[in-house]
C-alpha positions as CSV (number, residue, x, y, z in Angstrom):
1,X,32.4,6.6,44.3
2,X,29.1,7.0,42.6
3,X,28.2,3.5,43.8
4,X,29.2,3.4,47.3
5,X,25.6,3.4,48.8
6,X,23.4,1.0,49.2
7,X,21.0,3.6,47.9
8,X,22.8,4.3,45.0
9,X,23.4,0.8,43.9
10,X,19.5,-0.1,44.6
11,X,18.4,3.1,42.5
12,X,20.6,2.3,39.6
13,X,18.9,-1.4,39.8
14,X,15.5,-0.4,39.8
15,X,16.5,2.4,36.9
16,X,17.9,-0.8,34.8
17,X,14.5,-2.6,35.9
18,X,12.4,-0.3,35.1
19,X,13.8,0.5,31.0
20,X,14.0,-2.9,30.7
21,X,10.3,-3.6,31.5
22,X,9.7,-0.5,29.2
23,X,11.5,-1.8,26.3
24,X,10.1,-5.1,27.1
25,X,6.5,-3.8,27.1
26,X,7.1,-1.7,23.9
27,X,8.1,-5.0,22.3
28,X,6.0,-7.0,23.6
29,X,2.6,-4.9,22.7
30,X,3.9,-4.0,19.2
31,X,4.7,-7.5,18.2
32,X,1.2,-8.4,19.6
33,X,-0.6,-5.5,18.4
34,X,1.1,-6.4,15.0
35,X,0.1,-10.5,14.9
36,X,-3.3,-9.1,15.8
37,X,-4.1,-7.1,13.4
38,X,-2.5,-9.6,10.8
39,X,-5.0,-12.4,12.2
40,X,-7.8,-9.6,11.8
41,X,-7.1,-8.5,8.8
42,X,-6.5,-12.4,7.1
43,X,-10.0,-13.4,9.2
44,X,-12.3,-10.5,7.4
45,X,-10.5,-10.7,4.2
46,X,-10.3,-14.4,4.1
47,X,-12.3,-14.6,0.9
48,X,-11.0,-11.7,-0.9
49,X,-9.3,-13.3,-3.5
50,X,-12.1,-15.3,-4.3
51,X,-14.8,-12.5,-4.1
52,X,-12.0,-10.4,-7.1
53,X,-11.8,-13.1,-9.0
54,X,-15.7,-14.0,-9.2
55,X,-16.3,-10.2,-9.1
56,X,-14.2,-9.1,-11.8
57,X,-14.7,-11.8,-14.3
58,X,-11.1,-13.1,-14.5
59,X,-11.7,-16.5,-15.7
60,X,-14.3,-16.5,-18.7
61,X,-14.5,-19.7,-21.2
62,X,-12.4,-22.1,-17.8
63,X,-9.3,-19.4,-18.8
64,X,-7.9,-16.2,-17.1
65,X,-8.9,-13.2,-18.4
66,X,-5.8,-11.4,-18.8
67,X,-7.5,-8.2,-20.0
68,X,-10.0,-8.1,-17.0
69,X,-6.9,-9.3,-15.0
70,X,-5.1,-6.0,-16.3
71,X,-7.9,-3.8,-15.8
72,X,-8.0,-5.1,-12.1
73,X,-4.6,-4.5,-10.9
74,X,-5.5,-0.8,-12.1
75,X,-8.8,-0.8,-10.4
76,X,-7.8,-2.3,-7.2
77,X,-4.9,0.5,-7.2
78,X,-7.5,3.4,-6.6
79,X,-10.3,1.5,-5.1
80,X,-8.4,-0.5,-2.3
81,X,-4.3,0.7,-2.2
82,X,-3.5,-1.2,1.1
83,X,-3.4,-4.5,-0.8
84,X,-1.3,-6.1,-3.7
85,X,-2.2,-8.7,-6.1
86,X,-0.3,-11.0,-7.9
87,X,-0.4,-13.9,-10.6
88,X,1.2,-17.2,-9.3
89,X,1.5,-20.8,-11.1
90,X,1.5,-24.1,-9.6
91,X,5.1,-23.5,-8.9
92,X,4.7,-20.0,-7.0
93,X,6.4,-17.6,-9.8
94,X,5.1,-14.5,-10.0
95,X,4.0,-14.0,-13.5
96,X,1.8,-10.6,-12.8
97,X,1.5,-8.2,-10.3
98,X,-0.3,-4.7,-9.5
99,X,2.6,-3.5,-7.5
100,X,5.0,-0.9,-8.3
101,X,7.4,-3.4,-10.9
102,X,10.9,-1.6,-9.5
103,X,9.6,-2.7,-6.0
104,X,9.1,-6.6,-6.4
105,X,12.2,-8.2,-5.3
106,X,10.7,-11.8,-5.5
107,X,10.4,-13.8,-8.6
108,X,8.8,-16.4,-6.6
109,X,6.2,-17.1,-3.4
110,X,6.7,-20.3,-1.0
111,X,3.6,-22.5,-1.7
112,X,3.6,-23.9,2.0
113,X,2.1,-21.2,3.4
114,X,-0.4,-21.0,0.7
115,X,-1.5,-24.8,1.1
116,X,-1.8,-24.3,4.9
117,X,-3.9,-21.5,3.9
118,X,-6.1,-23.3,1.9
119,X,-6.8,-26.2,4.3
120,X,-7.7,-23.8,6.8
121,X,-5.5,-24.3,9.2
122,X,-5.9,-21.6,11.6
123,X,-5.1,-17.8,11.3
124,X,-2.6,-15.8,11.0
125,X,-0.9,-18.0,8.2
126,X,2.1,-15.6,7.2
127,X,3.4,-15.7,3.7
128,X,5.8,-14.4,1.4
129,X,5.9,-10.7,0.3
130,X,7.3,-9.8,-2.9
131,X,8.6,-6.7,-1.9
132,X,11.3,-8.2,0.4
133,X,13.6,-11.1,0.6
134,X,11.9,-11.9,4.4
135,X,9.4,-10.0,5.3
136,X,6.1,-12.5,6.1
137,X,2.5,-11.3,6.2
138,X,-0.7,-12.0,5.7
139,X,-2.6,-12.7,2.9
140,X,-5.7,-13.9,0.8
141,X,-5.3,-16.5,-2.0
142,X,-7.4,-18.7,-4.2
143,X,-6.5,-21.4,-7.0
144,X,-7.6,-19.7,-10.6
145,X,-9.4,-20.4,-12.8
146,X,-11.0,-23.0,-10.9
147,X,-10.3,-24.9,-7.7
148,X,-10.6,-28.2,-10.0
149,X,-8.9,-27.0,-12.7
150,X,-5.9,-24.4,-11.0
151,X,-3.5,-23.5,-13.1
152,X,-2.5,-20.9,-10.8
153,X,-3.5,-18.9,-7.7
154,X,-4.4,-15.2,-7.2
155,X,-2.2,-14.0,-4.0
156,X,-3.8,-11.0,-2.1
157,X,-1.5,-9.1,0.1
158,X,-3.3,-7.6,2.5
159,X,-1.0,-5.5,4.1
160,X,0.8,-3.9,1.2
161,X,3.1,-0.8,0.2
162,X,0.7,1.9,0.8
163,X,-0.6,0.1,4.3
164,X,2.7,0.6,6.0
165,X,3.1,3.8,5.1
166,X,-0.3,4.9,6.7
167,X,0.2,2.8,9.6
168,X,3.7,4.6,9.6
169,X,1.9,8.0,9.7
170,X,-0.5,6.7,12.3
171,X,2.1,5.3,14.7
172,X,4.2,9.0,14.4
173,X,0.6,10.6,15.1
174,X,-0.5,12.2,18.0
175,X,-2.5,9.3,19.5
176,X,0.8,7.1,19.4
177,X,3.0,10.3,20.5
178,X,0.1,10.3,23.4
179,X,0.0,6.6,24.0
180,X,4.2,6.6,24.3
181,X,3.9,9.9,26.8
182,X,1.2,7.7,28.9
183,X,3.5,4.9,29.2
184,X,7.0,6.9,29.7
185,X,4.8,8.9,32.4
186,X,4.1,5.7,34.1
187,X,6.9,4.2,34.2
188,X,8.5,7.3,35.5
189,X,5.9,7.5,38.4
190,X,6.4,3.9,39.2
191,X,10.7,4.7,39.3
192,X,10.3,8.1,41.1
193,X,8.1,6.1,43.6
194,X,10.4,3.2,44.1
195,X,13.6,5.4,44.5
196,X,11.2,7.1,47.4
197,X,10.6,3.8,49.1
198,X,14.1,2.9,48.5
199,X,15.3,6.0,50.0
200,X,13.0,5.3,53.3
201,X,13.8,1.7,53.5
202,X,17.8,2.8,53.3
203,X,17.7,5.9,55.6
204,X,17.7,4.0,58.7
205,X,20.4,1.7,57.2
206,X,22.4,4.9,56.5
207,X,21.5,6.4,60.5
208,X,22.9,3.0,61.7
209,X,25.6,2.8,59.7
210,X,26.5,6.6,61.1
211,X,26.2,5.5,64.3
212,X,28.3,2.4,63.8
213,X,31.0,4.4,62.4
214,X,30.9,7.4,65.1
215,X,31.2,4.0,67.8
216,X,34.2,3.4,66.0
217,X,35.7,6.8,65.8
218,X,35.1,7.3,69.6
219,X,37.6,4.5,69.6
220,X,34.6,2.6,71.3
221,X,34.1,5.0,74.0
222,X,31.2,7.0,73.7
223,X,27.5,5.1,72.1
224,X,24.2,6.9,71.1
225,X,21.3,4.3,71.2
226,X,20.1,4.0,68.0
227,X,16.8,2.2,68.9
228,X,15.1,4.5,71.3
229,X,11.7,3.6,70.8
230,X,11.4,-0.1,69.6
231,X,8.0,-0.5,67.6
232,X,5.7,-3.2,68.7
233,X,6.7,-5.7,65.5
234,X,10.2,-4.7,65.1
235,X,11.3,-5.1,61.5
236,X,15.0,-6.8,60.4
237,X,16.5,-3.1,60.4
238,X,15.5,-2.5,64.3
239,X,16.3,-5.6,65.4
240,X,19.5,-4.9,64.1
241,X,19.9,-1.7,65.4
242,X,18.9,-3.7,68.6
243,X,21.8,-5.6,68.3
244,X,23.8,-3.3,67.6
245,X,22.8,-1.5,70.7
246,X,23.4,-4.2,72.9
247,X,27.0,-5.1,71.5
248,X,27.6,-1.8,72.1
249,X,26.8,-1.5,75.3
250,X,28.2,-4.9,76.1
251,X,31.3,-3.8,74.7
252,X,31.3,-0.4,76.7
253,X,30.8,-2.8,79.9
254,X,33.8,-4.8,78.9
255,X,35.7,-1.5,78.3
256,X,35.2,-0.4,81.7
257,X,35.7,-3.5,83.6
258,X,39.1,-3.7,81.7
259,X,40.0,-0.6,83.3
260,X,38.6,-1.4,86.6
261,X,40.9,-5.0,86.0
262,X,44.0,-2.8,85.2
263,X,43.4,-0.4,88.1
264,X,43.0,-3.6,90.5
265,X,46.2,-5.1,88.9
266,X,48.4,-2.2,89.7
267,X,47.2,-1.9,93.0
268,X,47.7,-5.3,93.6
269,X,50.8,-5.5,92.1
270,X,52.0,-2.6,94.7
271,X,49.8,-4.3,97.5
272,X,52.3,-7.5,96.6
273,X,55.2,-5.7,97.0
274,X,54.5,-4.2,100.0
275,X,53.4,-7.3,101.6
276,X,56.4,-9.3,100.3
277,X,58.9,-7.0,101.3
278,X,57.5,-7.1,105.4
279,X,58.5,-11.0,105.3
280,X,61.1,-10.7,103.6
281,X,62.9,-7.9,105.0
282,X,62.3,-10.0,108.7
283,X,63.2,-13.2,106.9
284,X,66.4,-12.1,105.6
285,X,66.9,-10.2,108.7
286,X,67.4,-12.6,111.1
287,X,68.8,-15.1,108.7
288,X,71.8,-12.8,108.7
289,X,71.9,-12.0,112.0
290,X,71.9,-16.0,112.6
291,X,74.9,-15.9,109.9
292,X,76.8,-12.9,111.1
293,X,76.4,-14.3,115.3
294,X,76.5,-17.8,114.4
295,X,79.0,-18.4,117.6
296,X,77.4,-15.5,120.0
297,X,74.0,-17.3,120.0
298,X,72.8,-19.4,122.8
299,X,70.3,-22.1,121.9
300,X,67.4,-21.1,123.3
301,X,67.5,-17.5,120.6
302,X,68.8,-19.4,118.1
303,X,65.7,-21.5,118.3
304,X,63.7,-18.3,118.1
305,X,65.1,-16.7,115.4
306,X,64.9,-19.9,113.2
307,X,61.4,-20.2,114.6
308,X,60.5,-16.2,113.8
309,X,62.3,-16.9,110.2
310,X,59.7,-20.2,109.5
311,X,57.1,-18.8,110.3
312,X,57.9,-15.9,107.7
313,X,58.7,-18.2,104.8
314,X,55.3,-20.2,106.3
315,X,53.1,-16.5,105.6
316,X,55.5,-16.0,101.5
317,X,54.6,-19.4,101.0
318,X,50.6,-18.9,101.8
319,X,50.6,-15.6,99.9
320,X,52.5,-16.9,96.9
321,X,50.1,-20.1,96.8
322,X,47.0,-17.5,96.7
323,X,48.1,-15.2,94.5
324,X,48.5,-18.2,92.6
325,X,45.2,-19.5,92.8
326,X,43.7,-16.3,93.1
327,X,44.8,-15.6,89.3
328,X,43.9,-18.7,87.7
329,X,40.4,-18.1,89.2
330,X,40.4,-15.0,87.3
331,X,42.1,-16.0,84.2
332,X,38.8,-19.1,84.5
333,X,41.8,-21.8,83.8
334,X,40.2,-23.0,87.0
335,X,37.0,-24.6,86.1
336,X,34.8,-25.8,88.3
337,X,32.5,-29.5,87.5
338,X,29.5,-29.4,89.0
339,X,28.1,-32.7,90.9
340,X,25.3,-33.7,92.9
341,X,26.2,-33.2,96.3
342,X,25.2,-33.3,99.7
343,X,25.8,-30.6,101.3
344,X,24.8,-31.7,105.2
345,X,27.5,-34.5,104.7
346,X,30.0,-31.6,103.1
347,X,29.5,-29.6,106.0
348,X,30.0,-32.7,109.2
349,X,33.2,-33.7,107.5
350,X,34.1,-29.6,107.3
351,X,33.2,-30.0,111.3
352,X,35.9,-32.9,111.7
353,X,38.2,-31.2,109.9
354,X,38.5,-28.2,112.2
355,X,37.4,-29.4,115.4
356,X,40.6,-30.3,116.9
357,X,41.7,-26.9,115.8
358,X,38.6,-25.1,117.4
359,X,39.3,-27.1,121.1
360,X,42.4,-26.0,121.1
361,X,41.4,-22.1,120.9
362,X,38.8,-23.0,123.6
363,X,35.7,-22.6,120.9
364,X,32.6,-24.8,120.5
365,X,32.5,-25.3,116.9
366,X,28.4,-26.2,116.1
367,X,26.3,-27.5,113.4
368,X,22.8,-27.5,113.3
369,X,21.2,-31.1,112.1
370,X,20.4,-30.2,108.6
371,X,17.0,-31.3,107.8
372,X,16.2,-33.4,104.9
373,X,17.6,-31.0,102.0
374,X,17.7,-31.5,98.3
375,X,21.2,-32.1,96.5
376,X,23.1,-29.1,95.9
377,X,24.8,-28.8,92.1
378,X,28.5,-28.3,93.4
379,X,32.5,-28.6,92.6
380,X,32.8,-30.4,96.1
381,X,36.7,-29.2,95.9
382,X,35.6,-25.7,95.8
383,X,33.0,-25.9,97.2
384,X,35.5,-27.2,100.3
385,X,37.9,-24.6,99.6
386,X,35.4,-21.5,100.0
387,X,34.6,-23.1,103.7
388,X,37.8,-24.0,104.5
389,X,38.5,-20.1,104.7
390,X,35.5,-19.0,106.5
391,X,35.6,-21.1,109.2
392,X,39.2,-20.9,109.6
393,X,38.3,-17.5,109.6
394,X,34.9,-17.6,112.2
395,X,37.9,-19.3,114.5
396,X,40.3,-17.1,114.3
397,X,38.1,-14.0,115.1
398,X,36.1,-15.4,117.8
399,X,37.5,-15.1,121.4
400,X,38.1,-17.9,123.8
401,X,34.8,-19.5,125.1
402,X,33.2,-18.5,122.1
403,X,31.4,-20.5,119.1
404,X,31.3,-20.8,115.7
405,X,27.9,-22.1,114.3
406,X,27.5,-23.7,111.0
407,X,23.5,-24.0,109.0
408,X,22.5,-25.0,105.7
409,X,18.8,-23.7,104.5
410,X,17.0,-24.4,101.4
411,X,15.6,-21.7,99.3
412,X,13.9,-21.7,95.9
413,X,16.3,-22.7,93.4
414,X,19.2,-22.2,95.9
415,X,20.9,-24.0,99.3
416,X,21.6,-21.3,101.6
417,X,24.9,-22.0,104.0
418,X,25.8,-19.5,106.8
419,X,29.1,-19.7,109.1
420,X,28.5,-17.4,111.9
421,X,30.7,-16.7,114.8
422,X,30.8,-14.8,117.9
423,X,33.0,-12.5,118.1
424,X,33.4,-8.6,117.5
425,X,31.6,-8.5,114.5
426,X,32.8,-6.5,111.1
427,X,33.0,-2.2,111.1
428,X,30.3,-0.8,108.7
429,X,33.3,0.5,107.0
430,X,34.8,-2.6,106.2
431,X,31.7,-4.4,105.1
432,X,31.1,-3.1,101.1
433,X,35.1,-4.3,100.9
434,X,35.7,-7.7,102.5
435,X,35.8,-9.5,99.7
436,X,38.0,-7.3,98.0
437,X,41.9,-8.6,97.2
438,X,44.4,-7.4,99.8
439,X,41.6,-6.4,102.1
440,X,41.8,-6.9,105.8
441,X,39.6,-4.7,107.5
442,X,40.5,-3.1,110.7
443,X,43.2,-4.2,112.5
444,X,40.8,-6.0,115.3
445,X,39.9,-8.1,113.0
446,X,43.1,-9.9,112.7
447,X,47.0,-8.7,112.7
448,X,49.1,-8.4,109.3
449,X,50.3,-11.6,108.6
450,X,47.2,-12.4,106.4
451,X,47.6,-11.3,102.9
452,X,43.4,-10.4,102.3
453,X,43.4,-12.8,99.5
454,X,41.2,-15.7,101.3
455,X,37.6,-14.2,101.0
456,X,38.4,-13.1,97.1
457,X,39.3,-16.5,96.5
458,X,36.0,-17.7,98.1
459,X,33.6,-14.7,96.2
460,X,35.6,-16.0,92.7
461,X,34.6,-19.7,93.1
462,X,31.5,-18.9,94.7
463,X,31.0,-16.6,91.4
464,X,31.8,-19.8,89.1
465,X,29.5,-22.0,90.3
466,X,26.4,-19.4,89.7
467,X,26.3,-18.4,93.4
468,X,26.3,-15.7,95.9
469,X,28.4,-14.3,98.8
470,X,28.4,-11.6,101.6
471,X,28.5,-10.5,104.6
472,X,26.6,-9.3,107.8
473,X,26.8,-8.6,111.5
474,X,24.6,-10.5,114.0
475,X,22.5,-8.3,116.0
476,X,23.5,-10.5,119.2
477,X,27.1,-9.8,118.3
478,X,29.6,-11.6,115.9
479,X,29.5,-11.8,112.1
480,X,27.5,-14.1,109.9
481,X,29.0,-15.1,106.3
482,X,26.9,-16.6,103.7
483,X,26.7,-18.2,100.3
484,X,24.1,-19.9,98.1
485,X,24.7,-23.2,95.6
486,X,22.2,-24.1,92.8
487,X,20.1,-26.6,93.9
488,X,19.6,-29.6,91.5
């Protein structure tokens, strides 16, 4: 549970950072600070060995002095402490020393480093000290009694016994004490500041994740923008709280039009059952009747009742094929594939189509030559389908004597085409719902054998094909229906 931020785990990252840079550093200097003072130390006191042995008089008649040799280990002991001398052969054994005897663990010095030393290759040459089985440092060293003649060398420690323990005492003063408080103090500033900016860059990451989970606890009901104010140079955080605003309120949408999708489905499935019933009742009606006075009817009602009964299974059958098509144009199983098409030749062959039908109701059915228009980008099918039911609508409303006009207009981006008709025109209270399922509209505008499916069906594949559809009265009387298709 301690870990279950983003903060937390961040913190406890830059906490590990942060010792290990200090640990890093601490080792880092001190070995440094160490090989530097070695390569100082071996660079001023590169000759010491030489300068004791010229300055003491150990060689005398080409041979060491061993009693001058004595009396310098002694000397050396008060004058200089922080270096050790010892008495090598050719082979490296020690065969004197002015070190403390139960301290000398080595009975013999690697001559590697002391050859390097003498060809002067480059400082700090490490060597052998006495008083351990691996310790390195530096050191001074000449061949005695003579270069020509050695028969030994003189090894200088530079860095002996009595050195560490006053660099000990230095290191445990209160300059080093000092030195350690400076760097634990700044490495403490530098974490203390770096949780801060942590804990600023995280707080908005912690306010949307609160208003994430609240979304979900409202059971995706209720939303609280989180981005109120969007900066200028939004940062990955807002543009995520962006996002997250928009999915929200996308999802909200969705949410409602679900419910407004169930509340249309129960009404329409009581809407279908009350229109179903009214055929069906009169369908099964007189189909008995017919049954139960098969002998008592003369041929003239018989033809009528098998004519009323047709044209009742004629109106289920309509209603049953849109409710059909209406719901695959909802479900989208109906897709429509936009072509180049030209809608002035669409709309003479839609003015074939109905023109017998349009003479017979006494109605001039019109069409204004189309100018020279661009293509439209259209599902001709549809595209058919949507006029099909307008104008056999324009016909059915308008009166004997009347006409039904059709125009196509281009627009930008769009083709404009209107079916207008002559006839009573729509109530204002019918107008916002005409294309509403089950909606007929006052009863002058047509009786109740038409199920109010035809104008949904037309506003759904208008809809499809990136359209628009409505509605409006003429002022000269009648109604005017329009829809726009891209153009391509």
């Amino acid at each position: 549970m301690m870990f279950n931020t983003l903060y937390a785990r961040l913190a406890a990252v830059l906490v590990v950072i942060f010792l290990a840079i200090g640990i890093s550093y601490v080792f880092i200097t001190t070995t440094l600070v160490d090989r530097y003072l070695q390569e100082l130390s071996q660079h001023f006191n590169r000759d010491l060995a030489r300068h004791i042995v010229a300055d003491r008089n150990l060689v005398a008649e080409g041979r060491m002095n061993e009693k001058a040799l004595k009396s310098t280990f002694s000397a050396y002991m008060d004058i200089n402490p922080s270096i050790e001398i010892y008495l090598l052969d050719l082979q490296g054994n020690i065969l004197s020393f002015s070190a403390d005897p139960g301290k000398v663990k080595r009975k013999r010095v690697d001559l590697s480093p002391i050859q390097a030393f003498l060809r002067n290759e480059g400082y700090p040459i490490l060597g052998d000290d006495p008083r351990s089985h691996d310790r390195m440092k530096a050191f001074s060293v000449t061949p005695v009694p003579s270069p020509e003649t050695p028969e030994g060398y003189l090894y200088v420690v530079l860095q002996g016994e009595q050195y560490e323990d006053a660099e000990q005492l230095v290191f445990e003063s209160y300059v080093s004490r000092l030195s350690a408080w400076a760097i634990a103090g700044s490495l403490g500033f530098g974490l203390i500041a770096g949780l801060l900016l942590f804990y600023y860059l995280t707080r908005r990451l912690q306010h949307l994740s609160r208003g994430m989970e609240q979304f979900q606890e409202s059971n995706f009901t209720h939303h609280r923008p989180q981005m109120v104010k969007p900066s200028a140079n939004p940062d990955e955080i807002e543009r995520l709280g962006a996002t997250f605003d928009r999915m929200a309120e996308h999802i909200l949408a969705q949410l409602q039009e679900l419910k407004g999708q169930d509340k249309l489905r129960r009404e329409l499935v009581a809407q279908v059952s009350h229109d179903l019933r009214t055929p069906l009742a009169v369908l099964h009606g007189y189909l008995e009747t017919m049954r139960m006075k098969e002998g008592q009817l003369d041929g003239v009602t018989r033809q009528e009742h098998l004519d009323i009964a047709l044209r009742q299974s004629g109106h289920l059958k309509r209603m049953v094929e849109e409710l059909f098509e209406l719901a695959h144009l909802e479900a989208r199983d109906t897709q429509p594939k936009p072509e180049a098409c030209a809608v002035g030749e669409l709309l003479s062959d839609m003015l074939q189509k109905f023109q017998l039908r349009a003479g017979q109701a006494g109605i001039r059915l019109l069409m204004e030559p189309p100018r020279q228009l661009p293509m439209a980008e259209a599902d001709i099918a549809l595209t058919e389908r949507v006029l099909d039911n307008l104008i056999g609508n324009a016909i059915e409303h308008t009166p004997e004597g009347g006409e039904v006009s059709l125009t196509v207009t281009a627009g930008e981006g769009v083709l404009t085409i209107t079916v207008a008709d002559s006839g009573g025109g729509i109530p204002a209270d019918d107008l916002p719902h005409l294309f509403e399922p089950f909606y007929r509209g006052g009863e002058q505008r047509g009786d109740r054998r038409h199920a109010g499916l035809g104008l949904a069906i037309a506003r759904r594949i208008v809809d499809l094909q990136g359209g628009e559809i409505w509605a409006e009265n003429r002022e000269n009387g009648g109604a005017r229906f329009c829809f726009t298709l891209p153009r391509v």
